[in-house]
C-alpha positions as YAML, in Angstrom:
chain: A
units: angstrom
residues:
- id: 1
  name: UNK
  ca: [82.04, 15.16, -186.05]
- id: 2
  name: UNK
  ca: [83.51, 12.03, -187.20]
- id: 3
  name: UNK
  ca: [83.85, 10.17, -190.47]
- id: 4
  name: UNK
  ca: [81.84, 6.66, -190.71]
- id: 5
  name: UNK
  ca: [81.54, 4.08, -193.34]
- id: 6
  name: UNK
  ca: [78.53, 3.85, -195.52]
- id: 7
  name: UNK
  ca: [77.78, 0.30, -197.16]
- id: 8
  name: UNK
  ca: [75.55, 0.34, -200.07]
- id: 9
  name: UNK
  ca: [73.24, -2.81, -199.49]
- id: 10
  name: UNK
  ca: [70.15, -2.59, -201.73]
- id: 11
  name: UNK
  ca: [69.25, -0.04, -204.85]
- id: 12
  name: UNK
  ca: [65.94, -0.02, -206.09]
- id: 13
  name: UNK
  ca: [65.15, 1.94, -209.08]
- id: 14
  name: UNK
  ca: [61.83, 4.30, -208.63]
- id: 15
  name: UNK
  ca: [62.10, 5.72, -211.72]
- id: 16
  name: UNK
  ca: [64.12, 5.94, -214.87]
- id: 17
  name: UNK
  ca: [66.37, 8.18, -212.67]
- id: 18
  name: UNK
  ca: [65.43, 8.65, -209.38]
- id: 19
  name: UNK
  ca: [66.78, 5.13, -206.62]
- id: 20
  name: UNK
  ca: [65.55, 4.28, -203.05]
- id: 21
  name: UNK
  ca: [69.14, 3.54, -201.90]
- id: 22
  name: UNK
  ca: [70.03, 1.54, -198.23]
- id: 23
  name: UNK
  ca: [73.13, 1.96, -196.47]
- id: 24
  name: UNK
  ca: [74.19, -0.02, -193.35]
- id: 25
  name: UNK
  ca: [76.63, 1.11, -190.71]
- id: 26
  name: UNK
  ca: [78.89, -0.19, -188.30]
- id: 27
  name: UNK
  ca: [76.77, 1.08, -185.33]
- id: 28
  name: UNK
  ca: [73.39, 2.71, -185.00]
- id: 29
  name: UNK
  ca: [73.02, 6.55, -184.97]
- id: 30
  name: UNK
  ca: [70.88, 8.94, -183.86]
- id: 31
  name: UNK
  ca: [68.39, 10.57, -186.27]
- id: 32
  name: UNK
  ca: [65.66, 13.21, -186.38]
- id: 33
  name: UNK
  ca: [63.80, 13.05, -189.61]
- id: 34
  name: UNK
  ca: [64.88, 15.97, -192.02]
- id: 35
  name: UNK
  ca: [68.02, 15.62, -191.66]
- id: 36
  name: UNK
  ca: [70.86, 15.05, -193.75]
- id: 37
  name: UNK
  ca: [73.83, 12.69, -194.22]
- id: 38
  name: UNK
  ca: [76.98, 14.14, -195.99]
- id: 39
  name: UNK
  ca: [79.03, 11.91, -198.38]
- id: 40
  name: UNK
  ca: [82.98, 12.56, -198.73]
- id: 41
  name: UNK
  ca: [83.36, 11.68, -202.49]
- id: 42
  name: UNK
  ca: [87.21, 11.62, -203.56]
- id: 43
  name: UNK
  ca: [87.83, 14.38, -206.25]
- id: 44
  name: UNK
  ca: [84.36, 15.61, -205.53]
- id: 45
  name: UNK
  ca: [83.98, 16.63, -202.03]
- id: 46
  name: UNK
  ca: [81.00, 16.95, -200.01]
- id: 47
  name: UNK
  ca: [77.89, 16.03, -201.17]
- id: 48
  name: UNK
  ca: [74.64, 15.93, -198.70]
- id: 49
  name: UNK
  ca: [71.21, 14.42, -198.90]
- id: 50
  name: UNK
  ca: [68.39, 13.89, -196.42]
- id: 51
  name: UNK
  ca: [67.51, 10.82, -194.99]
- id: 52
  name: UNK
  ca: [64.21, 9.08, -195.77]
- id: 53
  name: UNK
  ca: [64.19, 6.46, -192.67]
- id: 54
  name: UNK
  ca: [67.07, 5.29, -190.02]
- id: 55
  name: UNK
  ca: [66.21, 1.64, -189.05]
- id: 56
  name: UNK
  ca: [68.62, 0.26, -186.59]
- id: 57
  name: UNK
  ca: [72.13, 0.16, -188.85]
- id: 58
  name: UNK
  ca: [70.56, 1.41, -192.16]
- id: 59
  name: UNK
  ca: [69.78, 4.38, -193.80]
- id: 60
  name: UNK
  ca: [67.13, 4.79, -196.28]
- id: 61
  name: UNK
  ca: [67.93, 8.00, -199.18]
- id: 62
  name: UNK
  ca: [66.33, 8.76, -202.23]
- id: 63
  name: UNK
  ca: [68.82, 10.17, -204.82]
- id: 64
  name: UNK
  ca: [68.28, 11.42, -208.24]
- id: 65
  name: UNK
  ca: [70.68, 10.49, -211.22]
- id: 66
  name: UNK
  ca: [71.56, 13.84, -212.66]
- id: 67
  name: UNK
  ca: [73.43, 13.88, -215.72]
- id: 68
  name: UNK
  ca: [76.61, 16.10, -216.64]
- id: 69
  name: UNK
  ca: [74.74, 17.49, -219.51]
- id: 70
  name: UNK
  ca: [71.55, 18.59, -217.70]
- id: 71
  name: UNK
  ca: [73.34, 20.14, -215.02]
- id: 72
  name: UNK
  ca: [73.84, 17.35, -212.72]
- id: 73
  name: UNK
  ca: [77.18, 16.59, -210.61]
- id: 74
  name: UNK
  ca: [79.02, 13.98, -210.17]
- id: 75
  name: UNK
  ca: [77.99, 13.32, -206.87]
- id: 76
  name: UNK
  ca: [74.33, 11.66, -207.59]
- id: 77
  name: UNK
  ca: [76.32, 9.87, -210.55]
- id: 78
  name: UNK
  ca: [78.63, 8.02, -208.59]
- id: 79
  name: UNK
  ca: [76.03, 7.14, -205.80]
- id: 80
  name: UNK
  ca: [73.30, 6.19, -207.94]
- id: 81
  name: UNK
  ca: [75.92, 3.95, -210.17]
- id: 82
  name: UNK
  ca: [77.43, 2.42, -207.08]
- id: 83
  name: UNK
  ca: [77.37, -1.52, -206.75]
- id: 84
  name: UNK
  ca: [75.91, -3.61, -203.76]
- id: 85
  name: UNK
  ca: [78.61, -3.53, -201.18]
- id: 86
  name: UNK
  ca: [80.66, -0.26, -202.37]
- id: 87
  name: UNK
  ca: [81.34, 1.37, -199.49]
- id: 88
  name: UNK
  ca: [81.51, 5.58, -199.05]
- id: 89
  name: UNK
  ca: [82.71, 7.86, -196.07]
- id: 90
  name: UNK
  ca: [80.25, 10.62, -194.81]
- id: 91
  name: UNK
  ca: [79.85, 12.68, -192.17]
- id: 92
  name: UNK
  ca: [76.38, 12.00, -190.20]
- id: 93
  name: UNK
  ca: [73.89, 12.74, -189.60]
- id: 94
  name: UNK
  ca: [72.74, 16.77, -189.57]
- id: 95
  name: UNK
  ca: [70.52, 19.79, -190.52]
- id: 96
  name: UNK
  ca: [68.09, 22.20, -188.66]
- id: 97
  name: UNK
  ca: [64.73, 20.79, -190.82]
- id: 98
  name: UNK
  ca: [62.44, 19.75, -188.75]
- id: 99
  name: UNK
  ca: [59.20, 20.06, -186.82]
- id: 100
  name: UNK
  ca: [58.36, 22.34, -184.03]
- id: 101
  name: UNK
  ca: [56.61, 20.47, -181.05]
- id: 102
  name: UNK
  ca: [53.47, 22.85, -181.54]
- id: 103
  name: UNK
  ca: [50.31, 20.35, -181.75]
- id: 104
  name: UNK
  ca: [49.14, 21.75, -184.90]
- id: 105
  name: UNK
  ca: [48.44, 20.15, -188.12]
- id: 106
  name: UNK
  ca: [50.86, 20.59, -190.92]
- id: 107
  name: UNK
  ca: [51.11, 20.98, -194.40]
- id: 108
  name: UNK
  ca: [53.81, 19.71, -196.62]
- id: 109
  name: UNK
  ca: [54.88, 21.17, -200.21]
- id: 110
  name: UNK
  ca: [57.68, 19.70, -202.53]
- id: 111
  name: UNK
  ca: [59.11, 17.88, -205.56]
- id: 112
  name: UNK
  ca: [60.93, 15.33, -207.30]
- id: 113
  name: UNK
  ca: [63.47, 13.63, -204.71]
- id: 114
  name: UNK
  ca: [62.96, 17.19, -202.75]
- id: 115
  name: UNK
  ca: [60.09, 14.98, -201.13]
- id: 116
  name: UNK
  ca: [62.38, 12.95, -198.74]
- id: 117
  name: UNK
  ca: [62.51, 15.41, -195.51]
- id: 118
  name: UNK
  ca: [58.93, 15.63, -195.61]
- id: 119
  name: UNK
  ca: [57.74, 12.05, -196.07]
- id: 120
  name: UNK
  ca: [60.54, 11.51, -192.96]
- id: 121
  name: UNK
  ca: [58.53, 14.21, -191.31]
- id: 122
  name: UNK
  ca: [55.31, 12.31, -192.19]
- id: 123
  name: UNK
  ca: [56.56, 9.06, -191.36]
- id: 124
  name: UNK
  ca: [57.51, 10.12, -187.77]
- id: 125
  name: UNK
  ca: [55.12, 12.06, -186.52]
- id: 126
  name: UNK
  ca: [52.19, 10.01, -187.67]
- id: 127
  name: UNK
  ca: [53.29, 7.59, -185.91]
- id: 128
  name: UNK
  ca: [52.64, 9.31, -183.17]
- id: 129
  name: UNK
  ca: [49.36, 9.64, -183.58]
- id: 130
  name: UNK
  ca: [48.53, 13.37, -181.86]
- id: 131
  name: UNK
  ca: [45.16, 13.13, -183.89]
- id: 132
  name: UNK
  ca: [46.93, 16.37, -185.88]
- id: 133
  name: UNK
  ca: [46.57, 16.41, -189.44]
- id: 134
  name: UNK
  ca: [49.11, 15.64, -192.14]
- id: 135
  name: UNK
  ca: [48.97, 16.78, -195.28]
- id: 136
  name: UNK
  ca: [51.16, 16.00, -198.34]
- id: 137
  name: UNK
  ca: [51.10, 18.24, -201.86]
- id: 138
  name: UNK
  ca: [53.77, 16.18, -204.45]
- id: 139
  name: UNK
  ca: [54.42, 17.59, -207.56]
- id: 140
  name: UNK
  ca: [56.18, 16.77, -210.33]
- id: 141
  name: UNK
  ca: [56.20, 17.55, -214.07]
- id: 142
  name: UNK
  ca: [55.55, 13.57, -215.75]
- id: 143
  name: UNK
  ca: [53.07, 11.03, -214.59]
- id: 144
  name: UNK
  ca: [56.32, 8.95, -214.76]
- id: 145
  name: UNK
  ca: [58.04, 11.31, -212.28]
- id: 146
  name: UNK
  ca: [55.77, 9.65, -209.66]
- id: 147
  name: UNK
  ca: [56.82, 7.61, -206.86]
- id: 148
  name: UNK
  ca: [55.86, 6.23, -203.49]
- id: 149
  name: UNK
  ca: [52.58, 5.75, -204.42]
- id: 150
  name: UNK
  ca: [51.57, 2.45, -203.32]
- id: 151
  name: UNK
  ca: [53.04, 4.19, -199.88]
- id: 152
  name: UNK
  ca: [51.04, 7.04, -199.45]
- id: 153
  name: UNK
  ca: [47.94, 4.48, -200.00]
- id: 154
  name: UNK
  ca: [49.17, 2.50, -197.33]
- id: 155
  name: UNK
  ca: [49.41, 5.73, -195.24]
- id: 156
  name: UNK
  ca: [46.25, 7.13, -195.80]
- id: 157
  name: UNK
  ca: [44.59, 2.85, -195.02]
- id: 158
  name: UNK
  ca: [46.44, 3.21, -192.11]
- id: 159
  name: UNK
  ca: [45.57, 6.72, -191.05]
- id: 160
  name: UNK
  ca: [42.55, 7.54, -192.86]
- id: 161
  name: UNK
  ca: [41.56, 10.16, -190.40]
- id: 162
  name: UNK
  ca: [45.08, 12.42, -190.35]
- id: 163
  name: UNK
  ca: [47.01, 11.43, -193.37]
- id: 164
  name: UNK
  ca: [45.63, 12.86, -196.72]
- id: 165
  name: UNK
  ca: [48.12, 13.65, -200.00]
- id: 166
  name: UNK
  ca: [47.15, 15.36, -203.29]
- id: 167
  name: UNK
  ca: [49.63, 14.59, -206.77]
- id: 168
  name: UNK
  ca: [50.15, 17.90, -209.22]
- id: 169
  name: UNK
  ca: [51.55, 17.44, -212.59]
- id: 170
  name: UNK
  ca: [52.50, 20.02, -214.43]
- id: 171
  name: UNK
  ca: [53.04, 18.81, -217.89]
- id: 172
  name: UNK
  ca: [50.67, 16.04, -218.31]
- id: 173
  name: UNK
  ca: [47.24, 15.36, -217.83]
- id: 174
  name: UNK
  ca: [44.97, 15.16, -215.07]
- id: 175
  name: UNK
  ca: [42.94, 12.30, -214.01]
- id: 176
  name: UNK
  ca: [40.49, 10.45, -211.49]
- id: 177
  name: UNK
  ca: [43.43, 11.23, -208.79]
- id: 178
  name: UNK
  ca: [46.24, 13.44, -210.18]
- id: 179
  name: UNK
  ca: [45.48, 17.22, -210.71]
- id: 180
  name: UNK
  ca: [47.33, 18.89, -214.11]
- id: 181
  name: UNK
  ca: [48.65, 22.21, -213.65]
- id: 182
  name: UNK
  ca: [51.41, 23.66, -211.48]
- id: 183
  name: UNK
  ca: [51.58, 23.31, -207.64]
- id: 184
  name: UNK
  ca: [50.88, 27.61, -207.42]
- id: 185
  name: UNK
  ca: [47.93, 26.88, -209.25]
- id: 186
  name: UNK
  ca: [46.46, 24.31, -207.04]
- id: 187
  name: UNK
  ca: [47.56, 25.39, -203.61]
- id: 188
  name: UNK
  ca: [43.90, 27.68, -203.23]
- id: 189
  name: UNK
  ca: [42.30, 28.54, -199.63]
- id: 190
  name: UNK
  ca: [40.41, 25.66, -199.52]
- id: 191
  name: UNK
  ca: [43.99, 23.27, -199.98]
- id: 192
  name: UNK
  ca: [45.57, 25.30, -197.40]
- id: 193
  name: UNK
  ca: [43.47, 26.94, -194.35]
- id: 194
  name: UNK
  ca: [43.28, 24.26, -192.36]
- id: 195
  name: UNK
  ca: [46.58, 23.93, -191.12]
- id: 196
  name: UNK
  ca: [48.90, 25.53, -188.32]
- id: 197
  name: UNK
  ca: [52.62, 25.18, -190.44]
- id: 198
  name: UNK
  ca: [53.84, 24.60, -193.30]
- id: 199
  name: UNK
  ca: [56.90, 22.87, -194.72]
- id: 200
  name: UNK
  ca: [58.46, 23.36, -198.02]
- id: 201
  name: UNK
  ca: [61.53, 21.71, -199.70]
- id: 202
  name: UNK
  ca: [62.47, 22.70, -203.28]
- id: 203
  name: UNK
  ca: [65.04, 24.96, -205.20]
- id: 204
  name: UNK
  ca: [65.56, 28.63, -204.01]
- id: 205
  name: UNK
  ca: [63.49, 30.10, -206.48]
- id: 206
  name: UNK
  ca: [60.88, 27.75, -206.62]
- id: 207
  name: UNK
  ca: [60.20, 28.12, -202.43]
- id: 208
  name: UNK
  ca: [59.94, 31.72, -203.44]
- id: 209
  name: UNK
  ca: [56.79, 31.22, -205.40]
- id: 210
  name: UNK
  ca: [55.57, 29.19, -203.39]
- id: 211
  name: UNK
  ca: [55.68, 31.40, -199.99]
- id: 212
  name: UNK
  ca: [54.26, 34.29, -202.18]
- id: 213
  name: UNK
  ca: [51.14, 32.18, -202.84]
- id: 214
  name: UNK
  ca: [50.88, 31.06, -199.42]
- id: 215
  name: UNK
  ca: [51.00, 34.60, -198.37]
- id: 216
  name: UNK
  ca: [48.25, 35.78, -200.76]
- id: 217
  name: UNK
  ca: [46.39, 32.77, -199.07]
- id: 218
  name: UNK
  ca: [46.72, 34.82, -195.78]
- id: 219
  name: UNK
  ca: [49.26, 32.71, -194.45]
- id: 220
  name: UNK
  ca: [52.10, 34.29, -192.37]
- id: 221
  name: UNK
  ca: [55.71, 33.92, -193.16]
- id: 222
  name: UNK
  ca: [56.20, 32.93, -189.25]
- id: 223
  name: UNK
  ca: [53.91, 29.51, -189.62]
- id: 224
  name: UNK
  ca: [56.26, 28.78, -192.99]
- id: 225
  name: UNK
  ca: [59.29, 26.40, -193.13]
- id: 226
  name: UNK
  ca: [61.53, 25.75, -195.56]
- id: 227
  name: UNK
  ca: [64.97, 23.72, -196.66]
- id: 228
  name: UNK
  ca: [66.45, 25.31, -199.88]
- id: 229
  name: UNK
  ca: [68.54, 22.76, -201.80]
- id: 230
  name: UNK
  ca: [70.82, 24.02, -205.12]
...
């Protein structure tokens, strides 16, 4: 697998740390959404994230700024401080995470920029329209954590019959359309029964809670998917 040229060509800031960044390329590549494109940083290494959208030469990722002295790595520092027209080599694009071809609605579970794969999951198969249903459960800890949400309105105008998202936030208050409390405590049998799979992107340990409530919800570990990022 060879080594291509990423251009950075736009940076939008989502949040005080989280940016929609585009990339072009010299040529157009193939994609399936969940994927992920790896970045060969010099004195870093490899450093992957999943791909929102692939339109013709450009990629679409959403990266979160993680500083040294919360834990972050250099990786999201250099990428989310990079200038218009810096240019980095990755590897592209890869990764196992995506849908079956079962008709069968779907559920989708996850957090922060951990949201990407799925809304790329959303995006495409939507699009399809198989009248299946797609659901969308974001949660985050701040109001301000949000993002995307003048585009999951636009989904759910546009698909009002299959698209449907609830927001959790777990350290602020609820109100006429976000729920307070953490995404455990929300996911009930009444969230989740209606669905066929379900796909889950978060830390390790966090995708363990989350399967353990889904399996006290009589869901079975074989209808679950799952990307673990650390």
């Amino acid at each position: 697998m060879g080594i291509i040229i990423a251009t950075l060509s736009k940076k939008i800031a989502l949040t005080d740390d989280v940016f929609e960044l585009h990339y072009t390329f010299p040529e157009k590549k193939d994609f399936i959404a969940g994927q992920f494109i790896t970045f060969i940083l010099s004195w870093v290494g490899g450093r992957s994230y999943s791909i929102l959208e692939f339109n013709e030469h450009e990629a679409i990722l959403i990266i979160k700024r993680w500083p040294l002295e919360n834990g972050g790595r250099w990786g999201s520092i250099i990428l989310c401080d990079a200038k218009i027209w810096d240019e980095f080599k990755c590897v592209w694009p890869v990764g196992h995470f995506i849908l079956t071809d079962k008709k069968v609605s779907r559920l989708f579970i996850g957090t922060g920029t951990w949201l990407v794969p799925l809304y790329s999951h959303i995006l495409q198969w939507l699009a399809l329209e198989d009248g299946n249903k797609y659901q969308l459960v974001f949660w985050v800890r701040y109001k301000k954590d949000l993002y995307y949400l003048d585009k999951f309105k636009e989904l759910k105008q546009k698909y009002p019959d299959t698209f449907y998202y609830h927001l959790v936030v777990s350290r602020d208050e609820a109100d006429w359309l976000i729920h307070s409390g953490y995404v455990t405590d929300f996911l009930s049998e009444k969230v989740v029964h209606d669905f066929g799979e379900y796909y889950l992107c978060w830390a390790p340990a966090m995708i363990e809670s989350v399967e353990k409530k889904l399996n006290e919800l009589w869901v079975w570990d074989e209808n679950i998917y799952f990307e673990k990022y650390v």
